[in-house]
DRENGU-439393 format. One record per residue (C-alpha): residue in three letters; x, y, z; residue number from 1. Coordinates in nm, 3 decimals. Last residue first. Layout:
<rs>
<r resn="ALA" X="X" Y="Y" Z="Z" resi="NUM"/>
...
</rs>
This chain:
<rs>
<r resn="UNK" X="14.318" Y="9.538" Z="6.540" resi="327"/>
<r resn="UNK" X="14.410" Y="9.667" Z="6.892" resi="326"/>
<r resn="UNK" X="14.332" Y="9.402" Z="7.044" resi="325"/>
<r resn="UNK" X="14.504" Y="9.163" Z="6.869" resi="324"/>
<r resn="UNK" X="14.821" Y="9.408" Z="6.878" resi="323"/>
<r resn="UNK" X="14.762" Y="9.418" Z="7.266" resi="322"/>
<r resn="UNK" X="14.762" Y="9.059" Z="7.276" resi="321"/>
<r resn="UNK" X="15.054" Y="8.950" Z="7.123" resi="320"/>
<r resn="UNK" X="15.302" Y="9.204" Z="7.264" resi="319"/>
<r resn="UNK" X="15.219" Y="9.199" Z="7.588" resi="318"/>
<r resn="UNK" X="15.081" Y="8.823" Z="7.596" resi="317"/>
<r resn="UNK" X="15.461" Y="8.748" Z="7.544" resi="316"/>
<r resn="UNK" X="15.652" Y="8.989" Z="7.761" resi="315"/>
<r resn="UNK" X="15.400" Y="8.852" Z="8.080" resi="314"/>
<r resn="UNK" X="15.493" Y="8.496" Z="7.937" resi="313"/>
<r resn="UNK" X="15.850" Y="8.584" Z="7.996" resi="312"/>
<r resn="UNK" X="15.800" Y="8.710" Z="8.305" resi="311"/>
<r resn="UNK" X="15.595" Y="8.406" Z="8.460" resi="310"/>
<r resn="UNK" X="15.824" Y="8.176" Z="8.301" resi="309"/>
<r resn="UNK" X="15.681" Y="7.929" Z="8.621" resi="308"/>
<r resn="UNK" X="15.774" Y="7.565" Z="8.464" resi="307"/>
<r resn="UNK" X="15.399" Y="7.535" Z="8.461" resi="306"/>
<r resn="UNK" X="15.294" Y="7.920" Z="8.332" resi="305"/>
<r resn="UNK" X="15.567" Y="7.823" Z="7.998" resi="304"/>
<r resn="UNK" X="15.392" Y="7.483" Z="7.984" resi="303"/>
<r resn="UNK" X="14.990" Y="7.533" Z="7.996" resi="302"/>
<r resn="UNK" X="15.099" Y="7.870" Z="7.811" resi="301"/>
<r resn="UNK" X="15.201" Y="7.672" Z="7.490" resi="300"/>
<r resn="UNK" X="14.886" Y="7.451" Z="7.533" resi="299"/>
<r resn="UNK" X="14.649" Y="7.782" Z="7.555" resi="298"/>
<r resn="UNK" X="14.846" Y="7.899" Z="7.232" resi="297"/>
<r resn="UNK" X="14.799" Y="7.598" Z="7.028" resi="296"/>
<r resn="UNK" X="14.451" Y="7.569" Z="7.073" resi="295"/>
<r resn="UNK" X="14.255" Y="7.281" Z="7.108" resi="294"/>
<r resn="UNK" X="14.258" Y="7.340" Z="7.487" resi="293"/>
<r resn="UNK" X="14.348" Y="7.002" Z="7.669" resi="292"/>
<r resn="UNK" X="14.642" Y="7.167" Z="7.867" resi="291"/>
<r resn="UNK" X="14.417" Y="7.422" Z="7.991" resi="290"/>
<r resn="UNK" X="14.256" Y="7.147" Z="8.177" resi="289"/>
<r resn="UNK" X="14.585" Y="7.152" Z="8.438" resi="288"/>
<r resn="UNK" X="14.503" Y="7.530" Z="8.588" resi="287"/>
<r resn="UNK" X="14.214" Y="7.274" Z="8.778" resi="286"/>
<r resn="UNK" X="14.304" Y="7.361" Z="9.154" resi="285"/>
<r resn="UNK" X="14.447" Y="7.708" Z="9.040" resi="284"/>
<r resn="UNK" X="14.826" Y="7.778" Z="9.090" resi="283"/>
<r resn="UNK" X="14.873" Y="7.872" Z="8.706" resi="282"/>
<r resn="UNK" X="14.618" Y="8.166" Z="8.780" resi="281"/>
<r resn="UNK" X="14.740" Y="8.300" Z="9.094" resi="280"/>
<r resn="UNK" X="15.103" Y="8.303" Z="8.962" resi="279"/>
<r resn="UNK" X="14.985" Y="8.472" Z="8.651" resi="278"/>
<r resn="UNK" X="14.752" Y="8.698" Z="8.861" resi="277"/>
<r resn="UNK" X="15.076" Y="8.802" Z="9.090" resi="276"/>
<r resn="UNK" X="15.264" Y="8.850" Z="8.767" resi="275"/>
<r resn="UNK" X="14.978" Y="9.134" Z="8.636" resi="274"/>
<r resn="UNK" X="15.045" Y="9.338" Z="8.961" resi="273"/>
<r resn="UNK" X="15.398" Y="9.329" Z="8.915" resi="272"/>
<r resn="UNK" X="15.364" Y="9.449" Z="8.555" resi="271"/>
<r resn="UNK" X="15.092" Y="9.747" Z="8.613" resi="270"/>
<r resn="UNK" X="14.769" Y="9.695" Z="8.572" resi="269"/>
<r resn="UNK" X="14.535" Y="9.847" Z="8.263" resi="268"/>
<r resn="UNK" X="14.767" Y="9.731" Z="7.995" resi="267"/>
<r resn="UNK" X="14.553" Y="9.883" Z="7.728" resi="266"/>
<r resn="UNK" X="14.389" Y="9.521" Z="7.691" resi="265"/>
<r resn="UNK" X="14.654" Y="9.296" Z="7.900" resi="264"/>
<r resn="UNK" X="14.390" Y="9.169" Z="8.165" resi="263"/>
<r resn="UNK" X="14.128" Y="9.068" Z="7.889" resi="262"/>
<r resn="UNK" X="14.371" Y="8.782" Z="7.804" resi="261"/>
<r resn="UNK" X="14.370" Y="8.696" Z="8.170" resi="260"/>
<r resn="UNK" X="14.021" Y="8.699" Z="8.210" resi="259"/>
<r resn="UNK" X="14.017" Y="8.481" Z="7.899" resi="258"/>
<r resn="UNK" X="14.245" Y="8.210" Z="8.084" resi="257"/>
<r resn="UNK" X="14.005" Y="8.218" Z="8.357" resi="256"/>
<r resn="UNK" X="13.706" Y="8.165" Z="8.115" resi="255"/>
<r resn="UNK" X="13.919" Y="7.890" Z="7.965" resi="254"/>
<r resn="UNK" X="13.966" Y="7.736" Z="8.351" resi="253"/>
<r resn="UNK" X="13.624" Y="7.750" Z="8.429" resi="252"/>
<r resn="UNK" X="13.510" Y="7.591" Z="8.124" resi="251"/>
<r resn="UNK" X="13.757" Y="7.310" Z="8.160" resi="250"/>
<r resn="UNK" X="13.629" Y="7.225" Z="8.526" resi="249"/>
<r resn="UNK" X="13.280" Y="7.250" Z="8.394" resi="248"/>
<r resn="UNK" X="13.366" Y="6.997" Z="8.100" resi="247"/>
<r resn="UNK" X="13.486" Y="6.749" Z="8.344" resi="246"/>
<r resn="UNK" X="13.112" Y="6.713" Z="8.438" resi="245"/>
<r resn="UNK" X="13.053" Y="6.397" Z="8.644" resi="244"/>
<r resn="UNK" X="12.691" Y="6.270" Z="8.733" resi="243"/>
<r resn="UNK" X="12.566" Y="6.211" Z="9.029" resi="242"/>
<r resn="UNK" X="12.261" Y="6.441" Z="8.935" resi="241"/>
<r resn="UNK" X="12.331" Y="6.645" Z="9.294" resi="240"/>
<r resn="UNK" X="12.710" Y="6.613" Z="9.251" resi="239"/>
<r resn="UNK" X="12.673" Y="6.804" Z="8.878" resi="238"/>
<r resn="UNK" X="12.414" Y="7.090" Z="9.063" resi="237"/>
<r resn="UNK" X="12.726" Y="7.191" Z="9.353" resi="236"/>
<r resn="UNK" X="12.987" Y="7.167" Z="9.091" resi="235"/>
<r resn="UNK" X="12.826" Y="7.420" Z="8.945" resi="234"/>
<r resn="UNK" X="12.770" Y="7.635" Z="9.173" resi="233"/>
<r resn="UNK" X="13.117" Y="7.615" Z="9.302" resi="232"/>
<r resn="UNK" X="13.236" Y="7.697" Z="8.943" resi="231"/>
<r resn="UNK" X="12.998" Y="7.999" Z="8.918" resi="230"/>
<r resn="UNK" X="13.162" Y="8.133" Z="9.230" resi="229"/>
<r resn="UNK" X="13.507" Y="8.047" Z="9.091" resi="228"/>
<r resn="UNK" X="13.419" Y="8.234" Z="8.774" resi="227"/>
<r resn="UNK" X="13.287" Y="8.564" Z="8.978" resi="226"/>
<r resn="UNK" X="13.570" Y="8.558" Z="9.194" resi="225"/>
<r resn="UNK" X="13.816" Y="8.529" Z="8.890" resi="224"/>
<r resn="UNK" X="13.616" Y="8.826" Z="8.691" resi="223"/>
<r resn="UNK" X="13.609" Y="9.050" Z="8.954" resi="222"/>
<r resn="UNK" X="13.936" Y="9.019" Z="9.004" resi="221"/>
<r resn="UNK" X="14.018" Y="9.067" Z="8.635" resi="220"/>
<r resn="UNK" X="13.790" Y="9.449" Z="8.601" resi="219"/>
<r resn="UNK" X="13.516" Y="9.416" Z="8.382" resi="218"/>
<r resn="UNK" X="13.536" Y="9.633" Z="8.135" resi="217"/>
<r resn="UNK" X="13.438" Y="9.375" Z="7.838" resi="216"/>
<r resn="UNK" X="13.153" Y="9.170" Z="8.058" resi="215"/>
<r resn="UNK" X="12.989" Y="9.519" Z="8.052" resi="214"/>
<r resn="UNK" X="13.001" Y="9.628" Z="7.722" resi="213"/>
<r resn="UNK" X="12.932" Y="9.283" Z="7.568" resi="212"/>
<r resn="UNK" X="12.576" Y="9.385" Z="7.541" resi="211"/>
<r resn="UNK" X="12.603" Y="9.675" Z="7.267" resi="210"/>
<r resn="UNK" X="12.777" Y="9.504" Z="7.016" resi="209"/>
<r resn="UNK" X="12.626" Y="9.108" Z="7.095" resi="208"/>
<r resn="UNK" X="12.313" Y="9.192" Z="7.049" resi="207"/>
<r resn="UNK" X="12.121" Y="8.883" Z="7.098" resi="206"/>
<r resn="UNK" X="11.865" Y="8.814" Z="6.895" resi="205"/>
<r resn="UNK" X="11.515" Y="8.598" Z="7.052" resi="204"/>
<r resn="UNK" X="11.296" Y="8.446" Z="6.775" resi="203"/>
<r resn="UNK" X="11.593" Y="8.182" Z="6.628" resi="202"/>
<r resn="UNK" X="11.344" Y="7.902" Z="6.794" resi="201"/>
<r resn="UNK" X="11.406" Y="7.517" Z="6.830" resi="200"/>
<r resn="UNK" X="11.273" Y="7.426" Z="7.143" resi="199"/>
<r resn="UNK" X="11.420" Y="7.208" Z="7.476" resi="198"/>
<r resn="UNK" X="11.201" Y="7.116" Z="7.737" resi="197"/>
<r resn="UNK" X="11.358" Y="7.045" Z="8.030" resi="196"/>
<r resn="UNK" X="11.302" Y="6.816" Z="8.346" resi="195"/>
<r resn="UNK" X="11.412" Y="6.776" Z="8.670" resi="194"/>
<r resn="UNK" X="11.511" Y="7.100" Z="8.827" resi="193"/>
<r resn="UNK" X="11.593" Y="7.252" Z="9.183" resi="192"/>
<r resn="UNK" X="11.945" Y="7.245" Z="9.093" resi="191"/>
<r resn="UNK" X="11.839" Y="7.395" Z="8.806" resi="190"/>
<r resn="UNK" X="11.750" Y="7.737" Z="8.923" resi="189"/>
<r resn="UNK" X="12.089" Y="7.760" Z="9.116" resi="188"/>
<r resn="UNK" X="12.296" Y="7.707" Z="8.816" resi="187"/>
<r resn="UNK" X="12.045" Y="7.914" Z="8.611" resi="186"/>
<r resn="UNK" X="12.123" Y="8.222" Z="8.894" resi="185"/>
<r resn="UNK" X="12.511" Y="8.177" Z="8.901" resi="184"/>
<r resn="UNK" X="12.506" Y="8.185" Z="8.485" resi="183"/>
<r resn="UNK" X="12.288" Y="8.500" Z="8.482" resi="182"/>
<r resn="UNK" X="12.572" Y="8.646" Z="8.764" resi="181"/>
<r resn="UNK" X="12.867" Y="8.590" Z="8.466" resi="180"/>
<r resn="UNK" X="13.003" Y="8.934" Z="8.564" resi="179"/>
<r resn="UNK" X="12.886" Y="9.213" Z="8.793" resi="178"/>
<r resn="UNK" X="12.876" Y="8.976" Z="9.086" resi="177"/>
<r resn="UNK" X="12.747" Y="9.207" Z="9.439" resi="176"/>
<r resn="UNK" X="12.418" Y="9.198" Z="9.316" resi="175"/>
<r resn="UNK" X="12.391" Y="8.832" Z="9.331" resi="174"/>
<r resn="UNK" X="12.065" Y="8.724" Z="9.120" resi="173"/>
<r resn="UNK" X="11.800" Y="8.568" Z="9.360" resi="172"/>
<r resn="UNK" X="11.660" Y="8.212" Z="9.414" resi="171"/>
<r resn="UNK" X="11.470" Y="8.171" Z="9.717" resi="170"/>
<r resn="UNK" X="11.374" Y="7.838" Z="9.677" resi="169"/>
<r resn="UNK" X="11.022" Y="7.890" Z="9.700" resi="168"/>
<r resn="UNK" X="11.045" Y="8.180" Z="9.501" resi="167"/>
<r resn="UNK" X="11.252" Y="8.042" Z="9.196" resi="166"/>
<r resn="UNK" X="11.022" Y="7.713" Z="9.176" resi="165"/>
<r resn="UNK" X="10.730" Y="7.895" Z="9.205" resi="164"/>
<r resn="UNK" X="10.785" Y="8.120" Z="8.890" resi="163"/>
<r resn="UNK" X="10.853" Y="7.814" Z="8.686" resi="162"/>
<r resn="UNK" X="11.146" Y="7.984" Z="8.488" resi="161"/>
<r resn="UNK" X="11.122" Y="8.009" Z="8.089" resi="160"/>
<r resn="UNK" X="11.430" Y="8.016" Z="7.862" resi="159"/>
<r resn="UNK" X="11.594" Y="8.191" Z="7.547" resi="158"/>
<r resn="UNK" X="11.756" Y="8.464" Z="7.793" resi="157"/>
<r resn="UNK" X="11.929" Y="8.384" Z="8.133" resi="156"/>
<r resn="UNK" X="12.201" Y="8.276" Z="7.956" resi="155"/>
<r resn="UNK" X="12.517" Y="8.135" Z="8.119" resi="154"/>
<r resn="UNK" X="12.379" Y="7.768" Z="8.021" resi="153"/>
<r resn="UNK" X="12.432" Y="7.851" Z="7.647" resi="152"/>
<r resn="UNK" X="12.847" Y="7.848" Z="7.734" resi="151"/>
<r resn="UNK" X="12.763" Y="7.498" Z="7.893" resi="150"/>
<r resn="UNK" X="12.637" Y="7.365" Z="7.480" resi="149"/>
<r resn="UNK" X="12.410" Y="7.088" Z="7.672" resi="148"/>
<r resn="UNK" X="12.577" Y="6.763" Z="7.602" resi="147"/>
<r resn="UNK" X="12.691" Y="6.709" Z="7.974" resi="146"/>
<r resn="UNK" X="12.346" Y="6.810" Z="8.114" resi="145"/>
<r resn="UNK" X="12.153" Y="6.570" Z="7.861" resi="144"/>
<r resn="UNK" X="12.089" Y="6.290" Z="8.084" resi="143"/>
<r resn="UNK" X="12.075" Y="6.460" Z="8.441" resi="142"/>
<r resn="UNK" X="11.852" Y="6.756" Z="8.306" resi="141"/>
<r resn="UNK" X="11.564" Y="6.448" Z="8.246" resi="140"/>
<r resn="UNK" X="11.425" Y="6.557" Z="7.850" resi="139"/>
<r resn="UNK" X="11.123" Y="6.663" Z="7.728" resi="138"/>
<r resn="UNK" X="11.159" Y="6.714" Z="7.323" resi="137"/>
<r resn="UNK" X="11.020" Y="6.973" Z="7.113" resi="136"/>
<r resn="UNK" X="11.385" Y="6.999" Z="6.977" resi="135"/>
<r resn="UNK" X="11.555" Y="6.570" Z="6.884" resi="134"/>
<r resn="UNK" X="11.903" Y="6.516" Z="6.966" resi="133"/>
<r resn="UNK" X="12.138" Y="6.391" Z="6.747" resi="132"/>
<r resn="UNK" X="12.209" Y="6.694" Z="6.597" resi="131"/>
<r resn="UNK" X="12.404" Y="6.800" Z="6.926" resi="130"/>
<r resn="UNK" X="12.222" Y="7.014" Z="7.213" resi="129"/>
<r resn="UNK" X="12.146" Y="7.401" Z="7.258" resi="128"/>
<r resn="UNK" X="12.202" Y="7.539" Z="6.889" resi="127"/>
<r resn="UNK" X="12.324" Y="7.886" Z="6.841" resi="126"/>
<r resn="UNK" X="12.228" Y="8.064" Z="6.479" resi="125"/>
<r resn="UNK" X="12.457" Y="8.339" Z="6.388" resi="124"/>
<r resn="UNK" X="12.341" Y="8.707" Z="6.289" resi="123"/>
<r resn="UNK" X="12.443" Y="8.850" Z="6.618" resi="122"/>
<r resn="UNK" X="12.436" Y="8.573" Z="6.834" resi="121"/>
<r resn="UNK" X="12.078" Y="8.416" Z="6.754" resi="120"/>
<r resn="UNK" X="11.856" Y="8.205" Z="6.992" resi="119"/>
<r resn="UNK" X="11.786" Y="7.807" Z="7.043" resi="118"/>
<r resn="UNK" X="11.508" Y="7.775" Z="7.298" resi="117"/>
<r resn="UNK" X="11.470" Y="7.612" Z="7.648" resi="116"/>
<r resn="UNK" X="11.179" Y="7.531" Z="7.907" resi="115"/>
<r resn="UNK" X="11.246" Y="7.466" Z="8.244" resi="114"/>
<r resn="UNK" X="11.103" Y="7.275" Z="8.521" resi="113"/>
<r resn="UNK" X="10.861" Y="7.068" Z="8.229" resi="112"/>
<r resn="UNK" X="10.619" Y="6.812" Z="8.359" resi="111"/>
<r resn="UNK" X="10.371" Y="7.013" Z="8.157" resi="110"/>
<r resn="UNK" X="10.515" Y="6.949" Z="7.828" resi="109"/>
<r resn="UNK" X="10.556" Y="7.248" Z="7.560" resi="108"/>
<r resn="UNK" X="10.287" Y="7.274" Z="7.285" resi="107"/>
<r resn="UNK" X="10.329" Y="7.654" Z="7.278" resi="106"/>
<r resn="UNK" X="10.484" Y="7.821" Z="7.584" resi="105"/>
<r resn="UNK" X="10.802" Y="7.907" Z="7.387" resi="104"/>
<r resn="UNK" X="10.737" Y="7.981" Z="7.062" resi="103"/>
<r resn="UNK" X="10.452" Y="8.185" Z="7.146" resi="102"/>
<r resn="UNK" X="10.652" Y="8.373" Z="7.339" resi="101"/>
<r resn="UNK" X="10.884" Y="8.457" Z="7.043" resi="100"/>
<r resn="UNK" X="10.632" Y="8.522" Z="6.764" resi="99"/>
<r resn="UNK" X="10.669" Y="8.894" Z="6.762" resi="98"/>
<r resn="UNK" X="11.009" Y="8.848" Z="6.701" resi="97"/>
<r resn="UNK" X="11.249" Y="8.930" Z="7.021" resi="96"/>
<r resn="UNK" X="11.528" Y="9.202" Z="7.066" resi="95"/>
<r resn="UNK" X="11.781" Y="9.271" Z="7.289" resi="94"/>
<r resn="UNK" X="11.879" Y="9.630" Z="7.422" resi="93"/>
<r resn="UNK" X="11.629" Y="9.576" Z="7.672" resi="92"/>
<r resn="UNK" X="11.727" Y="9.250" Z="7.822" resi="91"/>
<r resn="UNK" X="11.472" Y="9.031" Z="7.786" resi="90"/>
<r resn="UNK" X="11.374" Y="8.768" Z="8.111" resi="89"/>
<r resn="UNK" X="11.080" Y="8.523" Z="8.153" resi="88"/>
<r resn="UNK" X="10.921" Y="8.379" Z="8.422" resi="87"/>
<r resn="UNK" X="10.691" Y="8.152" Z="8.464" resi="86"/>
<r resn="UNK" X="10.337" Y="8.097" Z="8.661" resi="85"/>
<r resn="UNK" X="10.305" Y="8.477" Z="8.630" resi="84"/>
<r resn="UNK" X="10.271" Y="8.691" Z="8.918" resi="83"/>
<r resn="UNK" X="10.562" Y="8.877" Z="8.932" resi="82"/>
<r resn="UNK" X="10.664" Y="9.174" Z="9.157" resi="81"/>
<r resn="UNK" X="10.963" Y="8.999" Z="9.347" resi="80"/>
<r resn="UNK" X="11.070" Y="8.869" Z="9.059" resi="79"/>
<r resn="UNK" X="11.092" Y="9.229" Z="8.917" resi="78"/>
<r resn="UNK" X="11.279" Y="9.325" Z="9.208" resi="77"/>
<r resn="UNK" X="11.518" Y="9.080" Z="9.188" resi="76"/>
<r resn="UNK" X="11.570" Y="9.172" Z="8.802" resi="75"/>
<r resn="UNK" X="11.637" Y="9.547" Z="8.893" resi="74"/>
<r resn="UNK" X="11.907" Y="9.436" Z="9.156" resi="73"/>
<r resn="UNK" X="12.128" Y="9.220" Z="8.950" resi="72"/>
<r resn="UNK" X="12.061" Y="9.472" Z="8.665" resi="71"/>
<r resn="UNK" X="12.250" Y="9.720" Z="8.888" resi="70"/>
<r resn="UNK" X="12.196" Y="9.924" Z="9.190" resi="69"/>
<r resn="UNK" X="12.078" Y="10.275" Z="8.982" resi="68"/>
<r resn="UNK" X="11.799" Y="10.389" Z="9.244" resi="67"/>
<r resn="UNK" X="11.385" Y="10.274" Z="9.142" resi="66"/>
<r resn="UNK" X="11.180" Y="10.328" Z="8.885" resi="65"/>
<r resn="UNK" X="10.889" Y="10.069" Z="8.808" resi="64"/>
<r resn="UNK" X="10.666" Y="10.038" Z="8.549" resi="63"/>
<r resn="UNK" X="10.424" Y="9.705" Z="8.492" resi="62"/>
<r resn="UNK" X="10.305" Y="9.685" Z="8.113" resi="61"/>
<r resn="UNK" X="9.959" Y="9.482" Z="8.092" resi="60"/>
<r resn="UNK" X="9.740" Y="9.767" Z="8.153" resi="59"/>
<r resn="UNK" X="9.853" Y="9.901" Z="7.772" resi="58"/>
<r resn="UNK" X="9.862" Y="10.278" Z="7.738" resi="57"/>
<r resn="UNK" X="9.950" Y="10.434" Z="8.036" resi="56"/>
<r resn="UNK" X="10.243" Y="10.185" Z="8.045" resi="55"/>
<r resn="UNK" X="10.367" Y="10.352" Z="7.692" resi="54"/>
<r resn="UNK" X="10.369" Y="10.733" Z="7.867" resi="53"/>
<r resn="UNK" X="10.580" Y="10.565" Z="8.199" resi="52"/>
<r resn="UNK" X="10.831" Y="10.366" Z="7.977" resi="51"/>
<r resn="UNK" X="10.926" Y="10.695" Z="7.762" resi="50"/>
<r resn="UNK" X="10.919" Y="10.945" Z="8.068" resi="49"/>
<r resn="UNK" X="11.156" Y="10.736" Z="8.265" resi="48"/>
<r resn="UNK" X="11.413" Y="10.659" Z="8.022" resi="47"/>
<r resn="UNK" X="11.453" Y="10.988" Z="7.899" resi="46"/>
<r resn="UNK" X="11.818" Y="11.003" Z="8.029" resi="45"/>
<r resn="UNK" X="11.939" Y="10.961" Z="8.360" resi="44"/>
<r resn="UNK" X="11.836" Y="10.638" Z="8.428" resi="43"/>
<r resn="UNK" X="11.813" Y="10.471" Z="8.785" resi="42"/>
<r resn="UNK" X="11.738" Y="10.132" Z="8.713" resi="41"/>
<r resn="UNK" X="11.369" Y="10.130" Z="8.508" resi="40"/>
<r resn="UNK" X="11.233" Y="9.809" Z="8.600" resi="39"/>
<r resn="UNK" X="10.981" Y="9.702" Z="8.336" resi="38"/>
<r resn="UNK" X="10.785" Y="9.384" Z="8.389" resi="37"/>
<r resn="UNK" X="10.613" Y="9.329" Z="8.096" resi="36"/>
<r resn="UNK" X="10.271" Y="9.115" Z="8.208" resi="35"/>
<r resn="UNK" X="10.170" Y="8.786" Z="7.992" resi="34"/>
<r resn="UNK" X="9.842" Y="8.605" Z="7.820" resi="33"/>
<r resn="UNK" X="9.875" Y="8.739" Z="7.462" resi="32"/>
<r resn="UNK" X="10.037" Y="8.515" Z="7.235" resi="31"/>
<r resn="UNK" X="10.108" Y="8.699" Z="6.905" resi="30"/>
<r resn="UNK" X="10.305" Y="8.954" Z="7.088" resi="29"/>
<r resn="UNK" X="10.274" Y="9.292" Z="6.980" resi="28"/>
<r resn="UNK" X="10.359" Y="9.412" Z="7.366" resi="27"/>
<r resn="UNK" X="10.713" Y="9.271" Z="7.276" resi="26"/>
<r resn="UNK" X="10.750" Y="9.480" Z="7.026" resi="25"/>
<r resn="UNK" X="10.622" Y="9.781" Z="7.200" resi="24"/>
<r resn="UNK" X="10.845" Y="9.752" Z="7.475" resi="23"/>
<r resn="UNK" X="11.169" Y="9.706" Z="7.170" resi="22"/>
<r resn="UNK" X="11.041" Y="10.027" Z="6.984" resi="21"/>
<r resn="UNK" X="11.058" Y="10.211" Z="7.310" resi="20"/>
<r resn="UNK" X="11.395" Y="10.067" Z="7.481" resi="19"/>
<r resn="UNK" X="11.569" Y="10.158" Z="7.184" resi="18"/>
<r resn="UNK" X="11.730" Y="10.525" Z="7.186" resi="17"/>
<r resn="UNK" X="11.629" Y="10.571" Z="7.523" resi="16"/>
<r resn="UNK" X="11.815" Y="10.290" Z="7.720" resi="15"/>
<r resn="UNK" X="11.964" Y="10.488" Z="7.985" resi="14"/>
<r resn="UNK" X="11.896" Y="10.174" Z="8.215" resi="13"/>
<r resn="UNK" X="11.677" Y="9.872" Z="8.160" resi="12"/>
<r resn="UNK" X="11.532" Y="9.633" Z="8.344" resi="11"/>
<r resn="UNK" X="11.325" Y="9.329" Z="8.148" resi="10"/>
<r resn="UNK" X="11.077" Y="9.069" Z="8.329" resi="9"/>
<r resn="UNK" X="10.823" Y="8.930" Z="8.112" resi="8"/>
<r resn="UNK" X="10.589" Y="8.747" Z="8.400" resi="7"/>
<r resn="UNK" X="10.408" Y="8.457" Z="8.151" resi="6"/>
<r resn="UNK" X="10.136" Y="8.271" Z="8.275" resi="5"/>
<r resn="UNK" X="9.934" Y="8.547" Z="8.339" resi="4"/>
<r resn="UNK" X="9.764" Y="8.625" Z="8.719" resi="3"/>
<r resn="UNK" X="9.422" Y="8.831" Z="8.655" resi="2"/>
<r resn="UNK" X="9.452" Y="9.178" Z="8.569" resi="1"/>
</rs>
């Protein structure tokens, strides 16, 4: 077929109970001009023989199979194989309306680097920038960085990539981050950026249930190298629009403050091991923005982790968390 403007990229793994009603979903697309990418990651259930049968139907589905390495991996690959003039990524256990695309590349701006879309999180709508700001709307990344929602910027979905900008640069997932590596990749993307078009669009609905999984079992180191990485990143882009971001420093330290929270579900590290990560957390570079948290409990352990109750607040988050967990 000749080059589309849209490369759908989407890997999946064990994903037989949905991944055939969501491929033909997005092959009922109202707009028309794309290729579905699907990069089946090393599946052991019927996977394989689902994708292959519905690619011998429609010329415009792409199938590959390749060894279990990780959505990191499968979504390299599929930039490797695309030919569209953007990119676009759906995880498989998402789903999009049948208008979605069209939402998207419809009456967008050509000078556009990046084009943008409100989504849903569960059944809740997520908006990008504050009311005041108008949707269908070019915008320079440097003036509306700071007021762009930051947790929206660890999304891959909801957006459009200029193919060429993510292959000239180079731009890859890192395979070796399991969490928070679609935030390291957009931080990357827009450094090269100028301009984004932002749309107003509930089409794409993120299931938050099944997707969490991941993100949930993630072990606490590899959540603190994974944050710091996406820090660096960030701080990286901010410096190149001369602009300063204290909300990326605050950010970092909430998600590190979740990690921790995460860290005392089922008490999956022993006590000593669990102190270390206290000290290691309340000796970060920028452990003071936890101070500014609206809640009462993040500025309570801003002041027990700072005059170094380290055991005490281990005794604390014991018993607090694991009965919030547990509820």
């Amino acid at each position: 077929m000749i080059n589309p403007i849209i490369s759908v990229i989407m890997p999946v793994y064990n994903g037989e109970k949905f991944i055939k009603q969501n491929i033909i979903n997005i092959m009922n697309q109202s707009f028309r001009d794309f290729e579905l990418i699907v990069i089946n990651d090393g599946s052991t259930d019927c996977t394989q023989n689902i994708c292959e049968s519905l690619s011998k139907i429609d010329n415009r589905i792409i199938f590959i199979t390749k060894e279990n390495g990780g959505p990191s991996e499968a979504r390299n690959l599929g930039i490797k194989m695309a030919k569209g003039t953007w990119i676009c990524f759906i995880d498989s256990d998402d789903y999009v309306d049948t208008t979605y695309l069209s939402s998207l590349i419809s009456q967008y701006d050509n000078n556009a680097d990046l084009i943008m879309s409100t989504f849903l999180y569960g059944e809740r709508h997520v908006d990008i920038l504050p009311s005041s700001y108008q949707y269908r709307h070019l915008y320079k990344l440097g003036n509306i960085y700071n007021d762009i929602h930051i947790h929206y910027l660890g999304y891959i979905f909801g957006k459009l990539f200029k193919c060429d900008i993510i292959k000239e640069h180079k731009i890859q997932f890192t395979s070796n981050i399991k969490i928070a590596e679609d935030s390291i990749f957009i931080s990357q993307y827009l450094y090269y950026t100028t301009n984004v078009f932002i749309v107003d669009s509930d089409q794409y609905h993120y299931k938050t249930n099944i997707q969490n999984s991941l993100s949930k079992t993630a072990n606490i180191n590899e959540r603190f190298v994974s944050y710091k990485y996406n820090l660096e990143e960030r701080k990286k882009l901010v410096d190149k629009l001369h602009i300063e971001s204290y909300k990326i420093y605050y950010y970092y330290i909430n998600s590190l403050n979740y990690a921790i929270k995460c860290m005392y579900k089922n008490c999956i590290i022993d006590k000593k091991e669990r102190i270390e990560y206290l000290k290691k957390f309340a000796g970060d570079d920028y452990f003071r923005y936890l101070r500014k948290s609206n809640s009462r409990f993040n500025k309570m352990s801003y002041y027990i982790l700072k005059l170094k109750f380290y055991r005490f607040y281990d005794l604390l988050n014991m018993i607090f968390y694991n009965h919030l967990w547990r509820r």
